[in-house]
Every structure is written in C-alpha cells, then in structure tokens.
C-alpha positions as CSV (number, residue, x, y, z in Angstrom):
1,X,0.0,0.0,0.0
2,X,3.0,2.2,0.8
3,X,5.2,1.5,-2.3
4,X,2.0,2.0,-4.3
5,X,0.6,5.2,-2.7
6,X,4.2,6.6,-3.0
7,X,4.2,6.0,-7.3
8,X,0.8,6.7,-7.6
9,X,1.1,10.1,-6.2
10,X,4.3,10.8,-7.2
11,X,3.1,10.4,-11.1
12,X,-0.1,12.5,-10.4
13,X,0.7,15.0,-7.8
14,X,4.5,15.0,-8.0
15,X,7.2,14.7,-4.7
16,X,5.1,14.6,-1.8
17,X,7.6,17.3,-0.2
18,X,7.4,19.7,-2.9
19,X,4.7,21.6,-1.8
20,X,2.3,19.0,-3.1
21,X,1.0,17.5,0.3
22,X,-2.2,19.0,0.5
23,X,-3.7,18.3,-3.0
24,X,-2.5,14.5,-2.8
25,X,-4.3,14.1,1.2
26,X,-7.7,15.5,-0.5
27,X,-7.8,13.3,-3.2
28,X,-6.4,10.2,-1.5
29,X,-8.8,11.1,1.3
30,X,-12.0,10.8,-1.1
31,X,-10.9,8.2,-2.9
32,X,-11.2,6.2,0.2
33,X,-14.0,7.4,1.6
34,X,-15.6,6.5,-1.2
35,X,-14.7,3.2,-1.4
36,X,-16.1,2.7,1.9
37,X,-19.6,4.1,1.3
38,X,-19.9,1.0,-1.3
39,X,-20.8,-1.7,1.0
40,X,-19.5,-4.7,-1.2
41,X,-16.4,-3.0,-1.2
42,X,-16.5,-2.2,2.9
43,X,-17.2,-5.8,3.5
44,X,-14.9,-6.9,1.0
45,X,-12.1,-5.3,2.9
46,X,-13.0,-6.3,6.4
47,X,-13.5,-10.0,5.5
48,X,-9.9,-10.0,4.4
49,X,-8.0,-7.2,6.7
50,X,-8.3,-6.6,10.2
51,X,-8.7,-2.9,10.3
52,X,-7.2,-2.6,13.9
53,X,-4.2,-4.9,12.4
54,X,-3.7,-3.0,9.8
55,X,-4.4,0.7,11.6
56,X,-1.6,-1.2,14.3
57,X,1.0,-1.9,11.6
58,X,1.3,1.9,10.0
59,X,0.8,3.4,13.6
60,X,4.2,1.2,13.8
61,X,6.1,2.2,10.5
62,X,5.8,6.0,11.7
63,X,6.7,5.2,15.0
64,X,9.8,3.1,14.0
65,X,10.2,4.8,10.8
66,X,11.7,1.4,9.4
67,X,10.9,-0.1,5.9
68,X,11.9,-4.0,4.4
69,X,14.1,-3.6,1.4
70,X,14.7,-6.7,-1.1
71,X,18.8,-6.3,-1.4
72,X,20.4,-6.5,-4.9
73,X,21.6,-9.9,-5.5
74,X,24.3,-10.8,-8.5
75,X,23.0,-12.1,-11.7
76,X,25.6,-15.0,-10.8
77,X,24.3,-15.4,-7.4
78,X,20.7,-15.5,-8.0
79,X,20.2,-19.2,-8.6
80,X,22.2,-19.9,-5.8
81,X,19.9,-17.8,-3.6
82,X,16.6,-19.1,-5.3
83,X,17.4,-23.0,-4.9
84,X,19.2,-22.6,-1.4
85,X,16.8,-24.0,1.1
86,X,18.6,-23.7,4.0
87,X,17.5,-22.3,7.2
88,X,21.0,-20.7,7.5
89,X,20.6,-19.1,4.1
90,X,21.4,-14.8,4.7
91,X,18.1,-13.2,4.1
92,X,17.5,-11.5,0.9
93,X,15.8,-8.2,2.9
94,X,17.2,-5.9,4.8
95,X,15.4,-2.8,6.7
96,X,15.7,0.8,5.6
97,X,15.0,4.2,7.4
98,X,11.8,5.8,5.8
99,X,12.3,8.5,3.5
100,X,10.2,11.6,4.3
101,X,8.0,11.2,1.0
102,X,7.0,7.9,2.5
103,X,6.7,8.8,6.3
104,X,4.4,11.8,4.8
105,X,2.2,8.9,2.7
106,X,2.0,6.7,5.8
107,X,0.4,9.5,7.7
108,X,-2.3,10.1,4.8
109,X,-3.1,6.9,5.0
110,X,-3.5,5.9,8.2
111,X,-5.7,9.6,9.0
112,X,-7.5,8.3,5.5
113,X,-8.6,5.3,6.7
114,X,-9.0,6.1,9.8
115,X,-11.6,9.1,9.0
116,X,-13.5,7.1,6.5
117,X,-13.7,4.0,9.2
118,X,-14.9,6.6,12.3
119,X,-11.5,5.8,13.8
120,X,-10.7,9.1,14.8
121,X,-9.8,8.1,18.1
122,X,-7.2,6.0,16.6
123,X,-5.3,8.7,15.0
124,X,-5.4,11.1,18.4
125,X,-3.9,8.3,20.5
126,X,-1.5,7.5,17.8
127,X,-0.6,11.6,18.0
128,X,0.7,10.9,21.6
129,X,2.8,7.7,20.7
130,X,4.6,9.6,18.1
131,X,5.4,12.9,19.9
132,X,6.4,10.0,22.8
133,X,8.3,8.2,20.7
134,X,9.5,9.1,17.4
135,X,12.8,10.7,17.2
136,X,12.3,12.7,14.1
137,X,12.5,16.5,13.7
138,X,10.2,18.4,15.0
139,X,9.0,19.9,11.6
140,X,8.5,16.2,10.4
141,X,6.2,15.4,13.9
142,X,4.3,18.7,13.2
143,X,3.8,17.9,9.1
144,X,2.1,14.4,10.3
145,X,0.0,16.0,13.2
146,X,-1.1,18.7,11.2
147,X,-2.2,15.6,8.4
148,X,-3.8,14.0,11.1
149,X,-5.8,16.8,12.4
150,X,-7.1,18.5,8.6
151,X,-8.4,14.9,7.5
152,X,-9.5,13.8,11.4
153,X,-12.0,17.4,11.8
154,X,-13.3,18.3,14.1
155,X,-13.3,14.5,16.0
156,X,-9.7,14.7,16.5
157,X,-10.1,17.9,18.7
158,X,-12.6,16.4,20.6
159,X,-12.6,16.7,24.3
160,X,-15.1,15.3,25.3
161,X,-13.8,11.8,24.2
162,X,-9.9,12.8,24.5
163,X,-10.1,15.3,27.6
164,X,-6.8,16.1,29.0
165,X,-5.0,14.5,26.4
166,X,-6.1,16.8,23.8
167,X,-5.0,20.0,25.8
168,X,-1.4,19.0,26.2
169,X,-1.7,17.9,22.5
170,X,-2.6,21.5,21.5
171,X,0.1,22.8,23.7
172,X,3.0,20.7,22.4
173,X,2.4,21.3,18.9
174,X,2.2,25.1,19.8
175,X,4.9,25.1,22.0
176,X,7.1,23.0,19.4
177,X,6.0,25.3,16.3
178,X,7.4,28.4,17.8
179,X,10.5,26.7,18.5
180,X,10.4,25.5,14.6
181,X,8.4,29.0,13.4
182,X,12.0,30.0,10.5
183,X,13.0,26.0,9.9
184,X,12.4,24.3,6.6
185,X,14.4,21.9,5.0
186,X,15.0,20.8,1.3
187,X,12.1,18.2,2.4
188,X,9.3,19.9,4.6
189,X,8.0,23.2,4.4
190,X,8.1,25.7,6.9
191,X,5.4,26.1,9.5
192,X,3.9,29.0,8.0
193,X,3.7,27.5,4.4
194,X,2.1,24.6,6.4
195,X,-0.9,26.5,8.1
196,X,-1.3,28.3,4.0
197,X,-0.9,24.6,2.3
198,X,-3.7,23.6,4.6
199,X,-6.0,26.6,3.8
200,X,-6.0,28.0,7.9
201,X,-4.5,31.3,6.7
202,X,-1.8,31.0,8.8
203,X,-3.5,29.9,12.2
204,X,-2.8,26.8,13.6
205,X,-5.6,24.0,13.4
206,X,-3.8,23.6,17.1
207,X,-4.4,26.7,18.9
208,X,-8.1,26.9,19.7
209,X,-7.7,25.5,23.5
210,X,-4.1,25.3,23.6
211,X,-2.7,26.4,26.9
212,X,0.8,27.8,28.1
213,X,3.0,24.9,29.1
214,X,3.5,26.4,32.1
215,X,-0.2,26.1,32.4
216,X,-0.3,22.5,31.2
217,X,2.4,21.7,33.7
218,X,0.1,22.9,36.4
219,X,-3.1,21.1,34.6
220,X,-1.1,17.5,35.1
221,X,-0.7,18.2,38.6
222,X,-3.9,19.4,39.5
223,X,-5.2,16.1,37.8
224,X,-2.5,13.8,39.9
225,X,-4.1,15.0,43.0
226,X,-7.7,14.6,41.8
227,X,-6.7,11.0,40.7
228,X,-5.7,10.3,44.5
229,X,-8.7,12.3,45.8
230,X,-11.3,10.3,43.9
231,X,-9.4,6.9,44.7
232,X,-9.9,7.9,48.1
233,X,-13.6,8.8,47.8
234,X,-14.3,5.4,46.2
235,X,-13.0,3.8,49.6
236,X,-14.1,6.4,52.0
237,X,-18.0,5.6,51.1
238,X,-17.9,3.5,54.2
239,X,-15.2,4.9,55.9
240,X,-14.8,8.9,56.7
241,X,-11.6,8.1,57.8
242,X,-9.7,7.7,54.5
243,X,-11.5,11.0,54.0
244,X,-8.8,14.5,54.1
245,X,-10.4,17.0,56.4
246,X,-12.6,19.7,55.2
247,X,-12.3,17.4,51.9
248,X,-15.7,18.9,49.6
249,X,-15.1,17.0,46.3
250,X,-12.8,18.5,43.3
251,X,-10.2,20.8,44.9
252,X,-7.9,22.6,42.5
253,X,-6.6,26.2,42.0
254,X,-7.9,26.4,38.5
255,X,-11.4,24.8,38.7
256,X,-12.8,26.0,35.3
257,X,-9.7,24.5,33.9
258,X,-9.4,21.8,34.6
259,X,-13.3,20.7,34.8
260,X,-12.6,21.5,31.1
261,X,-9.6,19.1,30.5
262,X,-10.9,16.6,32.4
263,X,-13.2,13.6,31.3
264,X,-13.6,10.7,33.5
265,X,-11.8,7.1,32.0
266,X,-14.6,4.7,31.8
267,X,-12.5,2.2,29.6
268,X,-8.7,0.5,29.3
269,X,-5.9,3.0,30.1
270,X,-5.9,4.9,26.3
271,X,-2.0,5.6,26.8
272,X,0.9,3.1,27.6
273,X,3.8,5.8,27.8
274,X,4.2,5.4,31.5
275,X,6.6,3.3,32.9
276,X,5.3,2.6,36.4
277,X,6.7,0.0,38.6
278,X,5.5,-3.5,38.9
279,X,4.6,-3.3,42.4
280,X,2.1,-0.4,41.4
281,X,1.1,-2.1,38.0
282,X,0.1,-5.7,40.4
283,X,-2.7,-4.5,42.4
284,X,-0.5,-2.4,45.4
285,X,-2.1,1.2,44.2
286,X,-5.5,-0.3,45.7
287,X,-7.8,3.2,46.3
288,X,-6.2,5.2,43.5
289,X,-7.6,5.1,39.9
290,X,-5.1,3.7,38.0
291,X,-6.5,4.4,34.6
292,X,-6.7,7.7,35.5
293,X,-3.2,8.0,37.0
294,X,-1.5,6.1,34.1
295,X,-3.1,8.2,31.7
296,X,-1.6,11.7,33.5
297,X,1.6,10.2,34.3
298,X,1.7,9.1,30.8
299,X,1.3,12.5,29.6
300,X,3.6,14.1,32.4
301,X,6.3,12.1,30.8
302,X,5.9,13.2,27.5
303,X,5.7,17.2,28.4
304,X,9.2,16.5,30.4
305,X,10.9,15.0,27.4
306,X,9.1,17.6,25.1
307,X,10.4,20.8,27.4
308,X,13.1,19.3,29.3
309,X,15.2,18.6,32.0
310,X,15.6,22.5,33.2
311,X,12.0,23.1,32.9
312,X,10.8,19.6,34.8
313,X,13.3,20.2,37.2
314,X,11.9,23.5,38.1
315,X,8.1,23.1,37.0
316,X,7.2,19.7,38.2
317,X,10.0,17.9,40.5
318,X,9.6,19.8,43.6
319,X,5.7,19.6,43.7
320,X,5.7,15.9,42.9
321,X,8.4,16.1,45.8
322,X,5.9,18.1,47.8
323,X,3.0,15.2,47.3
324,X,5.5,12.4,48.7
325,X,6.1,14.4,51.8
326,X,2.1,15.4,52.2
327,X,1.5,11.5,53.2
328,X,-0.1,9.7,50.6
329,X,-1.6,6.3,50.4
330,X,1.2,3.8,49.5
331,X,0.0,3.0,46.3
332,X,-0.3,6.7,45.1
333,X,3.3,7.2,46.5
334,X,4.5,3.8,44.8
335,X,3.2,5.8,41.1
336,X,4.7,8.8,42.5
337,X,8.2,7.7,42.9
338,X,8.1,5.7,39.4
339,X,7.1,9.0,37.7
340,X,10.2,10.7,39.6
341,X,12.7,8.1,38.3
342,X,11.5,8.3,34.8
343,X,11.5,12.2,35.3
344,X,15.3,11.9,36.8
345,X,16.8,10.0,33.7
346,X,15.8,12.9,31.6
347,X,18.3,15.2,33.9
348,X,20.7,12.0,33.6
349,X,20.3,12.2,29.8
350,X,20.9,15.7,29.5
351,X,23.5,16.6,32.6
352,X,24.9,13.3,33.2
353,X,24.6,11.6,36.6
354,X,26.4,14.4,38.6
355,X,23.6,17.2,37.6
356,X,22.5,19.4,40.5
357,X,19.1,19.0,39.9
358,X,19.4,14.9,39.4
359,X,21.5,14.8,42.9
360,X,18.8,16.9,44.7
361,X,16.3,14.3,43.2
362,X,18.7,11.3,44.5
363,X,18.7,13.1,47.8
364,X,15.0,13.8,48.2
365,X,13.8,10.1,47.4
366,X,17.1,8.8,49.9
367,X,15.5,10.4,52.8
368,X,11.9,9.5,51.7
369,X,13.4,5.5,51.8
370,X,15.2,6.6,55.2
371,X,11.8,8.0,56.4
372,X,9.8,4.8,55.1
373,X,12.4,2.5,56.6
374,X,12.2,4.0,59.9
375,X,8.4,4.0,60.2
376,X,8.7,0.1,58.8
377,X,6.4,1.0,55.9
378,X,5.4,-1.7,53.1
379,X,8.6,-3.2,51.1
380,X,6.7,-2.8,48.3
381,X,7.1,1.1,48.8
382,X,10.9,1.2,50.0
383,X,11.9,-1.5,46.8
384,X,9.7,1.0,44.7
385,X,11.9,4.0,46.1
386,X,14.9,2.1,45.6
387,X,14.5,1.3,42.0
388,X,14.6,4.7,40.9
389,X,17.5,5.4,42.9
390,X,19.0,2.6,40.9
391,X,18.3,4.5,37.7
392,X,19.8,8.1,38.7
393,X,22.9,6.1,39.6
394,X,26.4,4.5,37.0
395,X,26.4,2.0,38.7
396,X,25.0,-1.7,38.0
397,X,22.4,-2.8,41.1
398,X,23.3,-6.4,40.0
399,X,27.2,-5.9,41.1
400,X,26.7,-3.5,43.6
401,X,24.1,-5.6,46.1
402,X,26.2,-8.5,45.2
403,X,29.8,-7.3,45.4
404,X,32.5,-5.0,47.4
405,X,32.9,-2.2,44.5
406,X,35.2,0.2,44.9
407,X,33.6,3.6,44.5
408,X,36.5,5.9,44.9
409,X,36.1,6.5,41.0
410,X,33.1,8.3,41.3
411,X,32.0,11.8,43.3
412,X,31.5,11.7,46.9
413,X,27.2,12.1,46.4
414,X,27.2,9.0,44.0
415,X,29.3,6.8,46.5
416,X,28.0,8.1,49.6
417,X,24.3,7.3,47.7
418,X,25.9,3.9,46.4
419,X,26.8,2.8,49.8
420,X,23.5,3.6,51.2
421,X,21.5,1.8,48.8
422,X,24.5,-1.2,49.3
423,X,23.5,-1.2,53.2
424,X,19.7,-1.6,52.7
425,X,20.2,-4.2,50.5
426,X,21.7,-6.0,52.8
427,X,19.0,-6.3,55.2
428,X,16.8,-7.5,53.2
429,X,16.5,-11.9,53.4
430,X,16.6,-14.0,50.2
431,X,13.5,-13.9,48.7
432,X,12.9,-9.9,49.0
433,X,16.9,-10.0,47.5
434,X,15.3,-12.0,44.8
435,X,11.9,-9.5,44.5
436,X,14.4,-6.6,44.3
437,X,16.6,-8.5,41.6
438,X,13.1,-9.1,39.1
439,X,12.4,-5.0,40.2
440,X,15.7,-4.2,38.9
441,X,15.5,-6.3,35.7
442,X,14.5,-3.2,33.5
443,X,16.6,-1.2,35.0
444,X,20.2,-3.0,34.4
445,X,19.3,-3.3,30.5
C-alpha cells in the first residue's frame, strides 16, 4: 500500500515534499472514503483485513520509521539464492529508514482510513505515541500532526472523548512550532507554508484550547491530585476516615480548567507511555484510579521529554516532591516515585549523573526510603523507592548488592548514595533479595 501510494502520487501530484501534500491528502482522502460508502467493497475489505491490524501496523512504521528492502543480489548469485533452502541461508531483505515522501504517505493513509472507518480516536492516541516516541524533527512530527488533524476534523479535537490528552496535544504542537516557526528543510515546508498549504490562513488547526506549558504543567498536577482524591472517595464511602479533612469534592486552583480538560476514564488506560513499577502495575495502588493516574503520568512524561530537563526540574519535581512528603496512600506514593525516576533519567540524559538537579532528586527520594524505613512502611514502597534510585545512579544494582565495589572513581554524592542503597540491601533476606533482583531487571538493561 505504501510503495504503491508513494508511485501513484508521485506520477499525479509530483514529490510529496514539494509543496504538493495538501492536494494529494484531499484526493487520496475521497478516494477512500468513497470506497467505503460501497458496502461490497466495505465488506470486501473487512472480511480480508483486520482494520485494527492494519491501523496497528502503519501506527508502527511511523513510529519506528523502518521499511523492508529486497537487497540487490548478483546475476551469478541468483540461482544460488533461489534454490538454497537452508535455514542458514542470509536473508535476501534488509530494513531501511523511511524516507520523508513515505513517512508523509504513511500518515495520509492511516488519518484516511481512519476518517473514513470513524477511527478518529485512533489517530489522536496515535498523536501521543509519536510525539512520545518518534525521534524525528520536529518539523516532520508537526507535518504528520497537522495531516492528522485536517483529514481527522473536528473529531480529533474532541474533548469530550480525549479530555486532558487533547490539551497538552494543543500545547505541544504550539509550543514546538514556535520553536520550529523559520526551519524548513530541502524536504518539509516551513510552518507558516504549512498553516497556507492547509488553507488555515496562517492559524494553527492547534491553537483553539491550547494552553501555556507552564499552564499545562500545572493542569497534570492538579489532575495527579484529583486522581488520589477520587481513589480515596471510592473507599471512603464506608469509611470517613480515608477521607482529608474539610475534603468537599474537586479541589484545584484552577477549577474552570481543569473541569474543562478533564473527562472521567470509563474504559482501558488509552496511553501506555508510562513506565510505572510493577509493584504499582500488580494491584499495590489499591484506592487510586489507575487508569486515570497512568493516563496523567503518561502525559507528564511526555511534556518533560518535550520541554526538558531545566523546565521539569523546576516546573514539576519539587511539587511531585511536595505530594510524597504530604503522606499519601502507599500506592499513590509507589506511582509517584516511578514517575520521579523516569522524570530523573531525563536530567541524567541531558547533565549526566552528577547534575544538580538529578542529585537533589537522588537526595529527596534517599531520605523519603530513610523515612519509610524508619516507620517500617510496606517493602513494596521502600523497593519502589529504591529502583529509581537505581536508575539516577552509574552503577549496575546487580554488582553492587552482590559485590565489594570500589567507588573511589566516582564523586562523593554518587558513592556516599551507592553505599547507602548497598547497606539496605543487605537487610533485606533472600526472597525480597530476589523481589528486588526481578524490580531491577528493567533497569540493568
């Protein structure tokens, strides 16, 4: 479908990057929603193609950007390769990174089929994964975005299916257009010949509802507390003691807001971003709403990467900080510290393990696990506290719970924090030595 979109459009519209985006999207666009308003056709296609499958499998290709490639093979060689049967017979395909022309096709396609299926949703939770995940230029994320929202409508703005996730959608792409407001490349037009292309006379399809990121940092938090406050309300039917005092439903310092952003989750968790620990994902978070949380926490991860390390150091650490030390329900604390470890690696990534901020982190969560020690809590909280410590640290966990390392290498906060973690692990008896060692898994690979 690729190779042929690519030709087709190439022959009738001319290089997808020259300027010719917007024609090829409104014809390709018809032509499929067309062919699925004949029902032979629609059923047809859906007795031979899973549309999820295949929805799945380009969501993929413009996450991993990868294409199969059949590798020239010499005239002489060719008979050999034809009549070898051998399992240990070198493939004939290799992968290839996508070329723009074709990353650009696999985005009309997918927002194609998705508009003419009523798979809108599709394409706005796919708009997350690939500001998450891709590593392309920013020009290239806000080119398939922009595709995605001019053939999605008006559904792929929808809040009241997409709440909170659609504000820090807006945001980002705002946010990331003014950074990228004078770039074009030989490939991708600029910004402003973007908006024109796409007949918005210059404004943004993203701007309607899109907040400061200041503003959307304080959103996320706002909705992190609500998530604990209606976990709690759940529980606290039968029990006003799980219940804060003077507690009178929502409480937030930007009501309107957030009321706004905010739609309850009354299915699976629609993002998958989030790495939170295993203690948390197996049943310890209890009275918090975990589709919920994982949904914010998913989306707090993705605004840190997006604006990083200085900004999430200054805009979100310390209050995240601030809800550890306010004495949450284990579980809520368990997410908490997870977020703060993913959080940390982005200082690690950017300032290396010796950063100021990533120290104060290692410090702050070293005297929450002295705290939690003290007062004997859950070892499902201290283990959860411990493997994000394990993460702002160079060291292995495997060869430093199991062996004497010498640590004079390294500065006086990494082996004073070293020999700290290398004490408590040495409490602990075989099998929570063995629970840690499964915890720490993802960490040492």
């Amino acid at each position: 479908m690729l190779f042929n979109f690519v030709m087709a459009s190439t022959r009738t519209f001319g290089n997808l990057c020259d300027g010719n985006i917007f024609r090829c999207l409104n014809s390709y666009a018809e032509y499929i929603r067309t062919a699925m308003l004949d029902a032979e056709t629609r059923i047809l296609f859906l007795e031979n193609c899973s549309l999820l499958e295949l929805l799945g499998l380009i969501e993929d290709f413009l996450i991993e950007g990868k294409v199969i490639v059949e590798n020239t093979v010499p005239a002489e060689a060719s008979a050999d390769y034809a009549s070898n049967d051998s399992p240990d017979c070198i493939s004939n395909f290799s992968s290839d990174v996508a070329s723009s022309e074709q990353l650009l096709a696999g985005s009309i396609i997918l927002s194609s089929v998705c508009a003419a299926t009523d798979h809108v949703g599709f394409i706005c939770e796919a708009s997350y994964k690939i500001l998450r995940f891709c590593k392309w230029e920013s020009l290239m994320l806000l080119t398939i975005l922009h595709i995605f929202a001019y053939l999605g409508g008006e559904k792929f703005f929808d809040v009241d299916n997409f709440g909170l996730t659609v504000t820090v959608l807006k945001s980002l792409v705002i946010f990331l257009e003014g950074e990228s407001k004078t770039v074009s490349t030989c490939c991708l037009p600029s910004i402003d010949q973007l908006h024109t292309e796409y007949g918005t006379n210059i404004k943004c399809p993203f701007l309607e509802g899109a907040e400061s990121m200041d503003s959307v940092a304080c959103l996320l938090l706002e909705e992190i507390k609500y998530c604990r406050l209606q976990g709690i309300e759940q529980v606290a039917l039968s029990d006003s003691r799980f219940m804060p005092q003077n507690y009178n439903g929502r409480q937030c310092s930007n009501p309107e807001a957030v009321q706004k952003a905010y739609k309850s989750c009354d299915g699976p968790c629609s993002l998958k971003g989030c790495t939170i620990s295993s203690a948390a994902q197996s049943g310890v978070i209890g009275n918090v709403d975990l589709c919920c949380l994982v949904d914010v926490l998913s989306l707090v991860e993705l605004v840190s990467k997006k604006m990083g390390w200085h900004w999430t150091d200054i805009k979100l650490v310390p209050r995240l900080l601030d809800m550890l030390d306010s004495g949450v329900e284990d579980g809520f604390a368990i997410a908490i510290i997870s977020l703060l470890g993913q959080l940390g690696r982005i200082g690690v990534d950017a300032g290396g393990y010796e950063d100021r901020g990533v120290e104060n982190l290692r410090s702050k969560l070293f005297a929450f696990l002295d705290h939690t020690s003290s007062m004997k809590a859950r070892n499902s909280l201290q283990i959860s506290a411990v493997t994000s410590l394990f993460a702002l640290l160079p060291l292995d966990p495997e060869v430093l719970v199991c062996a004497d390392m010498n640590l004079s290498a390294y500065s006086k906060s990494v082996s004073d924090h070293a020999n700290t973690l290398r004490k408590w692990s040495s409490g602990l008896d075989k099998d929570e030595q063995e629970f840690l060692s499964t915890m720490l898994r993802p960490v040492m690979v």
